[in-house]
N, C-alpha and C positions, 0 to 999 in steps of 0.2 A: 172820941173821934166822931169827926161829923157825919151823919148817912150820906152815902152818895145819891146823886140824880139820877131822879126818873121818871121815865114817861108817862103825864098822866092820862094817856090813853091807853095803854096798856099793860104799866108797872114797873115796865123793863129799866132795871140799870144794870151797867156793865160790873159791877160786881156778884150779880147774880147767875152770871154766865157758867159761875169754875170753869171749868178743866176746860171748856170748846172753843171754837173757833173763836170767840171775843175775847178769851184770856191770852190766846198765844199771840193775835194780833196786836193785845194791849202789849205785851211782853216786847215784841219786834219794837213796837212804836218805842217803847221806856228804851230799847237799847238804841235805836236809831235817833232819836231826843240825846242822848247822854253822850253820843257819841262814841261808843263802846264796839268792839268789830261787831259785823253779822257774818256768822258760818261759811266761808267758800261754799259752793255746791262741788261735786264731783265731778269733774272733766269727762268721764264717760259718762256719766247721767244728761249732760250739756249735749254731747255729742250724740246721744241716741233721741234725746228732744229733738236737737233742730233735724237730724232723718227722717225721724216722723214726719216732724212739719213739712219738710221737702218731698215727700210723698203723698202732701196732702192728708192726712192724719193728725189733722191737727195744729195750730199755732205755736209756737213757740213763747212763749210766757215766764221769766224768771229774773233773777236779783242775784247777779256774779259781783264781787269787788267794787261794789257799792255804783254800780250800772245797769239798768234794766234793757234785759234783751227780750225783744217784744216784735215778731215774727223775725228779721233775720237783721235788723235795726238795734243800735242801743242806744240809749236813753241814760242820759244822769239820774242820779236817783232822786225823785221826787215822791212825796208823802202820798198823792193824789196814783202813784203807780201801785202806792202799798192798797190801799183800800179797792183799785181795778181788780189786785190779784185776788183779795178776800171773798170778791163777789164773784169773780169769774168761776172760782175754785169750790163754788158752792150756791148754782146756777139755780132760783126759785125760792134762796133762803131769803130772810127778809132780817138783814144786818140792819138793830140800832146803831143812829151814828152817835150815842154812848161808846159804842165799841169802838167805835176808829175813832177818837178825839178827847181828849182831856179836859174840852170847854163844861163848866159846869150848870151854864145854862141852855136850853135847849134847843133856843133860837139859833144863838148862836154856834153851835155845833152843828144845826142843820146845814148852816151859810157855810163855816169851815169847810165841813165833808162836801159840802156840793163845789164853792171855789174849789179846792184842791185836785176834786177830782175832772172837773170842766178844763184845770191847767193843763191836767195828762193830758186828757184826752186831746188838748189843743195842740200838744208836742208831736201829736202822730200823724202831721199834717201829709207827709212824703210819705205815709201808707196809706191811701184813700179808703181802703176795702176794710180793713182792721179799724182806722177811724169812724167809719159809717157805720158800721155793723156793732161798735161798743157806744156812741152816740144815740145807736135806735134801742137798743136794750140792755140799758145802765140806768134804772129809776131812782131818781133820789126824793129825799124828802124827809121825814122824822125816821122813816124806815128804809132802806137802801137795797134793791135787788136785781141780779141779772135773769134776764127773760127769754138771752137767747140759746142757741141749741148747736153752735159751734164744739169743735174739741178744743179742748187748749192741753199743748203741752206744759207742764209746771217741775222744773228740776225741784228736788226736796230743799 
């Protein structure tokens, strides 16, 4: 088997991730790629997210029946909502886009991860405030990270 890719600034490929946040993502992606269901969330976990969020505590952020509910909006599911959630959910980490993309060379996974996730963010048009605010800190690049300091809500 062939070794997978990796960055040659600083080693990383997403099979060296295990168990963390780039294997579970890989895992979502291989189920949402194959077509296979993803998990319902809890209807009360749903329902105590968007209270939060309606208290200001927070956005609402989640993947119900293969629609993304993203402050009180849903959204079809697109690839570019998976990788908002991965970075939102883990604010300063700095995701290879190894991790969110299958492309095996680097350029080209950069351009992926970056379209896909410029598409989301272009569907949030009718939320100005949630749009600007993941616009101004959502960095992409060889490495992918959120910078800002918002709560998001996230059903499991």
């Amino acid at each position: 088997m062939a070794e997978q890719p990796k960055c040659p600034k600083c080693g990383y490929g997403y099979e060296t991730r295990g168990k963390g946040v780039a294997s579970r993502f890989k895992e979502t992606q291989v189920r949402r790629n194959t077509g296979a269901v993803i998990r319902d969330v809890d209807r009360r976990v749903i329902d105590e997210a968007l209270t939060l969020a309606d208290q200001g505590i927070g956005v609402a952020f989640f993947l119900r029946d293969r629609e993304w509910t993203i402050g009180r909006e849903e959204y079809r599911d697109l690839i570019g909502f998976g990788h908002l959630h991965e970075l939102l959910n883990h604010p300063g980490s700095q995701i290879h886009v190894y991790a969110m993309t299958r492309q095996a060379n680097l350029e080209n996974a950069r351009k992926a991860v970056q379209k896909s996730i410029n598409r989301a963010i272009s569907t949030l048009a009718n939320q100005p405030d949630i749009r600007l605010h993941i616009e101004k800190h959502i960095k992409t690049g060889t490495h992918c990270t959120y910078t800002g300091d918002w709560v998001w809500q996230f059903a499991p």
